[in-house]
C-alpha positions as CSV (number, residue, x, y, z in Angstrom):
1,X,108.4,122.1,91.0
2,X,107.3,118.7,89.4
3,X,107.6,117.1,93.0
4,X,105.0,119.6,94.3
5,X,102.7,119.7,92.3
6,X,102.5,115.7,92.1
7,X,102.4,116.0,96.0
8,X,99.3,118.5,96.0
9,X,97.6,116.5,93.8
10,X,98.2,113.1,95.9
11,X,97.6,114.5,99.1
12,X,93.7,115.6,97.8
13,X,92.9,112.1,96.6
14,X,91.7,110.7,100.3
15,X,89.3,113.6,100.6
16,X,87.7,112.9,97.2
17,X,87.9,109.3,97.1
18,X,85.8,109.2,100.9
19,X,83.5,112.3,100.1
20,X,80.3,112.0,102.1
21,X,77.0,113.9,102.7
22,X,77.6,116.4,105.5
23,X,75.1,117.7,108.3
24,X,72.8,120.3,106.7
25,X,73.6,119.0,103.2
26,X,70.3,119.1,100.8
27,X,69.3,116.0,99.9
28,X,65.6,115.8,99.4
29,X,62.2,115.1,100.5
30,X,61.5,112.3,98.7
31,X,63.9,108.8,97.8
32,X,64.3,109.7,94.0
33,X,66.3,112.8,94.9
34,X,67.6,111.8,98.3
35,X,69.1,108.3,96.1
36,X,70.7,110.8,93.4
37,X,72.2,113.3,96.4
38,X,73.6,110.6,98.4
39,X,75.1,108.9,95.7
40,X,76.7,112.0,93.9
41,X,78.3,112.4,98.1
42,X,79.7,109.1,97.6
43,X,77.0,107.1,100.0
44,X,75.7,104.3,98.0
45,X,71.9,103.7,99.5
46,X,70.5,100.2,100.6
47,X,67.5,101.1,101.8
48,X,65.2,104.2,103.8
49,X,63.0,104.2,106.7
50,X,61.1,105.8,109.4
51,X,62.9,106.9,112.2
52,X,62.3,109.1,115.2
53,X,60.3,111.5,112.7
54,X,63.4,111.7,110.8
55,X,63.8,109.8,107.1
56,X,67.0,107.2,108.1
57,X,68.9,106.1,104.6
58,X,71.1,103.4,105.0
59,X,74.1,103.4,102.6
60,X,77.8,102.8,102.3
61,X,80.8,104.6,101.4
62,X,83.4,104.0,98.8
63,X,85.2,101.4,101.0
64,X,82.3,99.8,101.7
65,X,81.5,101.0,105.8
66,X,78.4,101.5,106.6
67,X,76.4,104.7,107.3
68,X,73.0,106.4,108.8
69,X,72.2,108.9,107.0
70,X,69.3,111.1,108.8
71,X,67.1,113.4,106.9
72,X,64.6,116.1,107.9
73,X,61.4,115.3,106.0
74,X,60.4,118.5,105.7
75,X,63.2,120.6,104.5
76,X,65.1,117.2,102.9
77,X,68.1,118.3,104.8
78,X,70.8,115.9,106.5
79,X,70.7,116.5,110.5
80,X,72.5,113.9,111.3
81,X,75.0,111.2,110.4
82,X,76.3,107.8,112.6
83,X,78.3,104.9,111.6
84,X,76.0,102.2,110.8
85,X,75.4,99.1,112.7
């Protein structure tokens, strides 16, 4: 019973350890809050800018790979994530 329970517990530490934002995700309207969201989601933020009338956050994940994080301005929801350049 030991073995299982040590293997359930093993086998959720990837999902944890790489937790990101997710498409539709509430982050924020405005860089205080959208910092704080994407940083509790594991996405440690360089940097934000215009982009296509979206609000691009550039971050990185736990193991350091870079992200695009795309945010509606207007609701402060995530529409859309790419692997950064």
């Amino acid at each position: 019973m030991k073995s299982i329970t040590l293997a359930l517990a093993l086998s959720s530490v990837p999902l944890t350890v790489f937790a990101m934002p997710a498409v539709g995700d509430l982050v924020g309207t405005n860089p205080s809050d959208a910092t704080a969201a994407l940083e509790k989601s594991g996405c440690k933020v360089s940097d934000f800018e215009p982009e296509g009338g979206q609000i691009e956050a550039r971050c990185s994940d736990t193991g350091g790979k870079a992200w695009e994080v795309y945010i509606d301005p207007k609701s402060g929801k995530v529409s859309q994530i790419k692997e950064g350049d």
